[in-house]
C-alpha positions as CSV (number, residue, x, y, z in Angstrom):
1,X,12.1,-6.2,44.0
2,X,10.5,-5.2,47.5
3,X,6.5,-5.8,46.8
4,X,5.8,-3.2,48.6
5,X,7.4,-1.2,46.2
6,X,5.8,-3.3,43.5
7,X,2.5,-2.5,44.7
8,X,3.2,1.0,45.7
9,X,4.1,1.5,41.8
10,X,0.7,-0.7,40.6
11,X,-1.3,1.6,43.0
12,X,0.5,5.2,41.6
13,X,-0.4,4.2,37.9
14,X,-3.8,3.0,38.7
15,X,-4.5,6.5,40.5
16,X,-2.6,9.2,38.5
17,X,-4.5,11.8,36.4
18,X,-7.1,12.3,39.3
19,X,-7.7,8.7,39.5
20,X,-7.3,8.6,43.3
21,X,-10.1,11.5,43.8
22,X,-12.2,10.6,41.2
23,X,-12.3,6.2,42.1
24,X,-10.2,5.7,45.0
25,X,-11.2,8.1,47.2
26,X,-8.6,8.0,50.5
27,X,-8.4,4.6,51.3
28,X,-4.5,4.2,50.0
29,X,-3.2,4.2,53.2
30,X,-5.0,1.9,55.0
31,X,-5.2,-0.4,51.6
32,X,-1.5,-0.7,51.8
33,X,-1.2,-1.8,55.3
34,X,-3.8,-4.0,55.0
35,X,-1.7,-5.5,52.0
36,X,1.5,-5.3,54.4
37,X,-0.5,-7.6,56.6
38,X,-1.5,-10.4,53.6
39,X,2.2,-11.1,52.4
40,X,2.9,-15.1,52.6
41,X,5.4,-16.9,50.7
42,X,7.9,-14.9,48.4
43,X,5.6,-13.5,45.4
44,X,3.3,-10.2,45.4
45,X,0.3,-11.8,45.9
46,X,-2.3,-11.4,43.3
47,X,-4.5,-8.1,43.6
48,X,-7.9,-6.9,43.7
49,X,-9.2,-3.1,43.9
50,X,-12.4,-2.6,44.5
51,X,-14.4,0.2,43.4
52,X,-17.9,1.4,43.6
53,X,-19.1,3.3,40.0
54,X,-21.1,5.8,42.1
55,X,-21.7,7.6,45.5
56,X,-18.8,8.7,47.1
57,X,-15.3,7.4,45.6
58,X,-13.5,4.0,48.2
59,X,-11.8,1.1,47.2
60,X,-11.4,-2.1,49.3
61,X,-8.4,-4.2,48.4
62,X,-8.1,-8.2,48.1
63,X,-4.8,-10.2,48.2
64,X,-5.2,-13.5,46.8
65,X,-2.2,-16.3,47.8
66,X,-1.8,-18.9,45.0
67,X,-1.2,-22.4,45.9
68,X,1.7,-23.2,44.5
69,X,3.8,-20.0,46.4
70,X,3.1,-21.6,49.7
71,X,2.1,-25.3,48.7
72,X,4.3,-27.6,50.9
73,X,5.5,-24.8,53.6
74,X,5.0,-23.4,56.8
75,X,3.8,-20.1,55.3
76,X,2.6,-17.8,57.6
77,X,0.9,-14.1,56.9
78,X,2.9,-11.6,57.6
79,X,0.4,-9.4,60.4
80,X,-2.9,-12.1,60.5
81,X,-2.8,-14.8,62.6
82,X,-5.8,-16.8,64.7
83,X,-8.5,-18.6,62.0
84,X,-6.5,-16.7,59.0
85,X,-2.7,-18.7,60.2
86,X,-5.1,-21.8,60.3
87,X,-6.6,-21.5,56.9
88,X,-3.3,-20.5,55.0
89,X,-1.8,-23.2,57.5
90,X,-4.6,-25.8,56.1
91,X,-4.7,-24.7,52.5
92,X,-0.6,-25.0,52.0
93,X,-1.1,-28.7,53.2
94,X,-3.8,-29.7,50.3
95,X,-3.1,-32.2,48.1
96,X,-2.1,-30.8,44.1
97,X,-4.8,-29.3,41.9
98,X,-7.3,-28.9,44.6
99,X,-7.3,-25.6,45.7
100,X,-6.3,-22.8,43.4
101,X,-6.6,-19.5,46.1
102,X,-6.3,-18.0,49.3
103,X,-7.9,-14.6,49.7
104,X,-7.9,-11.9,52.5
105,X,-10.3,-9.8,51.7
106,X,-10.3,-5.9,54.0
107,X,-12.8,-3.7,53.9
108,X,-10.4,-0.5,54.0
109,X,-13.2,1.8,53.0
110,X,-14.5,1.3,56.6
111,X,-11.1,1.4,57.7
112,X,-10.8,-2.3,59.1
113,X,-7.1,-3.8,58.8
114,X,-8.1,-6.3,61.8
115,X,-10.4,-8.4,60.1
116,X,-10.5,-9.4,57.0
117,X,-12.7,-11.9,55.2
118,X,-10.9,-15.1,53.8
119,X,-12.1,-17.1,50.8
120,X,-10.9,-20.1,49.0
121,X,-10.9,-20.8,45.7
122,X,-10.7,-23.8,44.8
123,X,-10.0,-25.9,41.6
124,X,-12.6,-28.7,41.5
125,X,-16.5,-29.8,42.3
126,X,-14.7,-32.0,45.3
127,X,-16.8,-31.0,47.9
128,X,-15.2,-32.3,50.9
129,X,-12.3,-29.6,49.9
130,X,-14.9,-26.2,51.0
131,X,-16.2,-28.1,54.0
132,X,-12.7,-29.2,55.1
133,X,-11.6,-25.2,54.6
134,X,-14.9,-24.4,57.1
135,X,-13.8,-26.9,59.7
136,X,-10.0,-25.1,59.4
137,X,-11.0,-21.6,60.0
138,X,-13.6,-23.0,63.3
139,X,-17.2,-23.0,60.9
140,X,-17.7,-26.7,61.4
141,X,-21.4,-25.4,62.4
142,X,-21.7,-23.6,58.7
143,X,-20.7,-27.0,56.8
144,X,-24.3,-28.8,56.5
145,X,-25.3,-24.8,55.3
146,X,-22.9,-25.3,52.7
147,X,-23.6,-28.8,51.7
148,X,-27.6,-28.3,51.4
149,X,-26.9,-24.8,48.9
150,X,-24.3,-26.8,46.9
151,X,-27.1,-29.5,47.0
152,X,-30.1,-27.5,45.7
153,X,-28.1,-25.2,43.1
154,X,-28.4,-26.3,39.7
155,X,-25.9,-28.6,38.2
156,X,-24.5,-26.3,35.3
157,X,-23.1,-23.8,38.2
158,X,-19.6,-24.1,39.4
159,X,-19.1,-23.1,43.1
160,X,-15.8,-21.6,42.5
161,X,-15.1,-19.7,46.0
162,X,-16.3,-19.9,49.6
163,X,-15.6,-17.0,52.1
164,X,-16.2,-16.3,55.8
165,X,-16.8,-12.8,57.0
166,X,-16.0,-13.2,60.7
167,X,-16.4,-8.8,61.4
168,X,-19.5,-9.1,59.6
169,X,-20.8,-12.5,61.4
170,X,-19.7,-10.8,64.7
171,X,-22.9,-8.0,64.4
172,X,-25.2,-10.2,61.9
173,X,-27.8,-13.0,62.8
174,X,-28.2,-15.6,61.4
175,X,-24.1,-16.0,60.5
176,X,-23.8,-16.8,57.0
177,X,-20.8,-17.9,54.6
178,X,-20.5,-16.4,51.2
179,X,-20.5,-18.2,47.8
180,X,-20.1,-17.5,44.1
181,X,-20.7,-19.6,41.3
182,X,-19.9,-19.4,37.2
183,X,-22.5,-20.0,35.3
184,X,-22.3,-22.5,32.4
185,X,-22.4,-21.4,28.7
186,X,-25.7,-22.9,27.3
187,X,-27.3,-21.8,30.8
188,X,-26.0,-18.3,30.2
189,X,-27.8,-18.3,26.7
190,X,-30.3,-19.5,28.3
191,X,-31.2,-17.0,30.9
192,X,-30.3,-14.5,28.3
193,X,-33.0,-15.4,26.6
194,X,-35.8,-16.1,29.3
195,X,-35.7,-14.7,33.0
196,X,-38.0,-17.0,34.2
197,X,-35.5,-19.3,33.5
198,X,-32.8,-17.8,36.3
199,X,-35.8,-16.5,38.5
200,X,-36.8,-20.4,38.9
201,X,-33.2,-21.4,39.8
202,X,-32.8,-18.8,42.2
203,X,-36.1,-19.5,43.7
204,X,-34.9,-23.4,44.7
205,X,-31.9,-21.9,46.3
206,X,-34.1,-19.6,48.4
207,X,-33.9,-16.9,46.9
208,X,-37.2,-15.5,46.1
209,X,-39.2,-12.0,45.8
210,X,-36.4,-10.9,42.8
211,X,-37.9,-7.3,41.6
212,X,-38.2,-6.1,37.5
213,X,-35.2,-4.1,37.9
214,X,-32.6,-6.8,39.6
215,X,-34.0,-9.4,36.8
216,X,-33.1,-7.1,34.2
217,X,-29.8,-6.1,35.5
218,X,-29.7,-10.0,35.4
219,X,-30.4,-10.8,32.4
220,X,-28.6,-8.2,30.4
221,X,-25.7,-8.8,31.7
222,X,-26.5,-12.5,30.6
223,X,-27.3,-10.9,27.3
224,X,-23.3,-10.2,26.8
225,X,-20.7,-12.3,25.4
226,X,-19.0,-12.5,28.6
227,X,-18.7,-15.1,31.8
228,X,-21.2,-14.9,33.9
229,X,-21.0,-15.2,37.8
230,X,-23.5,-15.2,40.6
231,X,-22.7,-14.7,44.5
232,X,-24.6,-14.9,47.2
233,X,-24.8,-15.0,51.2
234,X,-26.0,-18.8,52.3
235,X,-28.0,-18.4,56.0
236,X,-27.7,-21.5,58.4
237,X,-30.7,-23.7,56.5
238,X,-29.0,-23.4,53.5
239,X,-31.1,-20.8,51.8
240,X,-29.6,-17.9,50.1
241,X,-30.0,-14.6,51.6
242,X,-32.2,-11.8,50.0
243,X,-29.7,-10.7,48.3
244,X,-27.4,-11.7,45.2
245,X,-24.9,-9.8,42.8
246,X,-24.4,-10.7,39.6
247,X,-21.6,-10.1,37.7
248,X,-19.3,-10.4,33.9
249,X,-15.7,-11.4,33.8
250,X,-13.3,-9.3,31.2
251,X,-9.7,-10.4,30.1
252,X,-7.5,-7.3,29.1
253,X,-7.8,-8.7,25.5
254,X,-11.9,-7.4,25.8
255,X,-10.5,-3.9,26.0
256,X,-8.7,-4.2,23.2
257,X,-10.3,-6.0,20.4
258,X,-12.7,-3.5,19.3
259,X,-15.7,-5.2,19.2
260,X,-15.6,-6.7,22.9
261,X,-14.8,-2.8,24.1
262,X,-17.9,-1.8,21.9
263,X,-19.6,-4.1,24.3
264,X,-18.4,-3.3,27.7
265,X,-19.4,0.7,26.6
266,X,-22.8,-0.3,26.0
267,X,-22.8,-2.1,29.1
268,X,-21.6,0.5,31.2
269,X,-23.7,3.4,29.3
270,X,-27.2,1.0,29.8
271,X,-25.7,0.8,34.1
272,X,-25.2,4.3,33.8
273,X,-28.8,4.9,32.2
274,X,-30.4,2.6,35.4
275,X,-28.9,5.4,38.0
276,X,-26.7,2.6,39.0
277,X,-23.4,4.4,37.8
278,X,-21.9,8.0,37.0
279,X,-19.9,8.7,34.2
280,X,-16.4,7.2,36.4
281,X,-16.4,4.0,34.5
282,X,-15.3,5.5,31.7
283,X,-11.5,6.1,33.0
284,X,-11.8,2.7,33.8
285,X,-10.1,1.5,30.3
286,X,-7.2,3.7,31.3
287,X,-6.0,1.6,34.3
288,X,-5.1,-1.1,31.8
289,X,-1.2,-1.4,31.4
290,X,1.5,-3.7,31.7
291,X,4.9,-2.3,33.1
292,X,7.9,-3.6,32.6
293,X,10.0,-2.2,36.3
294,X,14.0,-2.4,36.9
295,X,15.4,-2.8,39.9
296,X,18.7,-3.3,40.3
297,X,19.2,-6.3,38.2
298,X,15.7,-7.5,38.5
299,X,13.3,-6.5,35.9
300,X,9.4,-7.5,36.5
301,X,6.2,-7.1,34.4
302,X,3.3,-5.0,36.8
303,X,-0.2,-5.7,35.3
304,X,-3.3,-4.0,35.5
305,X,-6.6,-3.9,34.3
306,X,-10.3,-4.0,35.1
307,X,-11.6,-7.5,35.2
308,X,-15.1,-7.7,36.8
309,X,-18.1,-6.0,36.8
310,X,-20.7,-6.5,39.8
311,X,-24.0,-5.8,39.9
312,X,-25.9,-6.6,43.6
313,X,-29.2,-6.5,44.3
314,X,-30.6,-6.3,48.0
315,X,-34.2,-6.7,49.3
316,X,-35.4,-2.9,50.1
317,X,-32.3,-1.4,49.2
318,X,-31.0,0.4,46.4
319,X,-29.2,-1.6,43.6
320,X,-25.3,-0.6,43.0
321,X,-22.8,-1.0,40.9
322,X,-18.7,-1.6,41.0
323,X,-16.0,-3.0,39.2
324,X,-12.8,-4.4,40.2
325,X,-9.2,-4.2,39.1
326,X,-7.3,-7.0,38.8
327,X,-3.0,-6.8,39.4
328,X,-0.1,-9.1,39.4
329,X,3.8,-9.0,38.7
330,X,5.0,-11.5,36.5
C-alpha cells in the first residue's frame, strides 16, 4: 500500500468526531507534505503528532527512519537534502545495534516544511556514536558541548537522542543541540520521593533557579508508575539551558488495563487543575486503535495511540503541556 495513503488513513481516524478542530487545529496539510518530504527506504516511517493540551489547537509531525529500513543502502529522503542527505547518508552506514533512529522533526504549526530538526536515537552509552552524528550533519563545533553535558549528568540517566535544530540555531545565540535522557528506576523513586534530589542533579548540569511549580510538575509526574524522561537544550559550555521538559512514557496496554488508565486520568485532571491543560486530553484515549487496511492484496495493521506526555518549563514563561501520538503500520 502507497504510505501516503497509509498515513492519510492514520491521520482521518486520529481527527474524526471534531478531532481535527478540537487538537489538530489546520496544520494537516502542511503535516502531510512535510511527511511527503521524510520518506527513505520502503516502510512508512514511524510517526509522531504533536499536540499541545491548551491554547489554540496545532500539531507538529515527526517521522522517525529505523535503522534497519535503510541500514546498508544509499537511502536518500525523498524532498531533504544538504546536512539531512548527510545524516541519513551517515547513519545507514553505522555498524549493527548502534543507532536505533533517524528523526525529521517539522514544525508545521509555524508552517516550516524547509527545515526540519533531525535527531538520532541511538541504541547504546557509546559516545563516540552522538559525536560522530554532530560531525555528519557539520556541528563538529557542538561536540565538546555534548561531551562535557554527557560528562556532568548523573550516571543513572540514559542519553537516548541528540537533535540539531538548524531554523532555530539560525535566529538563536548561543546555538545549542537538544538532548533527552530516561531516567533510571530507583532514581525515579527516588526523586519521587525528594525534590531536592532532582533539583541537585539538574543544578550540576547547569540548570539552576527551578521555581515551586516546575518542581512539582517534576516530581509528580515522578510520582507515577510510568518512564520517566528529561530533555533539555545544551548551550556551547555544556550547561543546560533554562529550560527543561519533563515527561512519562505510555504503551497502549496503560489505556487499557484499568488501573494504569485510572492513573493517566488523575494525571491529566491534577495538569488540568495547574491551568496547564483544558479539558482536550480527555478525547485523547479515543485515538487509540489498530486497523487492519486492504489494499489490493495487501493487508496492513495502522496503529495509534497516545504515548507521551510533556511537561516544559521555561525561565519567565508560562509552563505548558502536550502529548504526542505515536503511529506505525505493521
Amino acid at each position: 500500500m502507497d504510505r501516503m495513503r497509509m498515513y492519510d488513513i492514520i491521520y482521518a481516524l486520529a481527527a474524526k468526531d471534531s478531532r481535527e478542530t478540537a487538537l489538530f487545529g489546520n496544520c494537516a496539510p502542511c503535516a502531510r507534505e512535510a511527511l511527503s518530504r521524510s520518506l527513505a527506504g520502503e516502510k512508512l516511517p514511524e510517526i509522531w503528532l504533536e499536540v499541545p493540551l491548551s491554547g489554540d489547537p496545532w500539531f507538529d509531525i515527526h517521522a522517525l527512519t529505523a535503522y534497519e529500513d535503510v541500514a546498508g543502502t544509499q537511502a536518500a529522503f525523498a524532498g531533504q537534502g544538504g546536512s539531512y542527505a548527510d545524516a541519513l547518508a551517515w547513519f545507514a552506514a553505522q555498524p549493527p545495534m548502534t543507532v536505533r533512529q533517524l528523526a525529521l522533526s517539522y514544525d508545521t504549526h509555524a508552517g516550516d516544511v524547509d527545515h526540519p530538526a533531525v535527531q538520532l536515537l541511538v541504541c547504546g552509552r557509546d559516545e563516540s556514536v552522538p559525536l560522530g552524528f554532530l560531525e555528519a550533519i557539520g556541528l563538529s563545533s557542538a561536540k565538546p558541548s555534548y561531551r562535557t553535558f554527557a560528562h556532568n549528568m548523573p550516571k543513572e540517566w540514559f542519553a537516548c537522542y541528540i537533535g540539531a535544530f538548524p531554523r532555530r540555531q539560525a535566529t538563536d545565540s548561543p546555538p545549542w543541540v537538544r538532548v533527552e535522557c530516561l531516567v533510571g528506576k530507583k532514581l525515579q523513586r527516588a526523586y519521587a520521593e525528594n525534590a531536592e534530589a532532582f533539583l541537585e542533579d539538574l543544578a550540576h548540569i547547569g540548570l539552576k533557579g527551578i521555581d515551586k511549580d516546575a518542581a512539582a510538575n517534576i516530581q509528580e509526574l515522578a510520582r507515577s508508575p510510568f518512564p520517566l524522561e528529561f530533555q533539555f537544550n545544551i548551550g556551547p559550555d555544556g550547561a543546560a539551558l533554562p529550560i527543561v521538559s519533563s515527561s512519562i512514557r505510555l504503551q497502549p496496554e496503560d489505556w487499557t488495563n484499568q488501573a494504569r488508565k485510572v492513573e493517566i486520568h488523575r494525571l491529566m485532571r491534577w495538569i488540568q487543575d495547574r491551568k496547564l491543560a483544558d479539558g482536550r486530553w480527555e478525547q485523547l484515549e479515543e485515538m487509540l486503535f489498530g486497523k487492519r487496511v486492504t489494499y489490493g492484496d495487501d493487508t496492513t495493521l495502522l496503529v495509534c495511540f497516545p504515548a507521551f506526555l510533556k511537561l516544559r518549563w521555561r525561565a519567565d514563561q508560562q509552563p505548558d503541556a502536550k502529548a504526542y501520538l505515536k503511529a506505525f503500520a505493521q
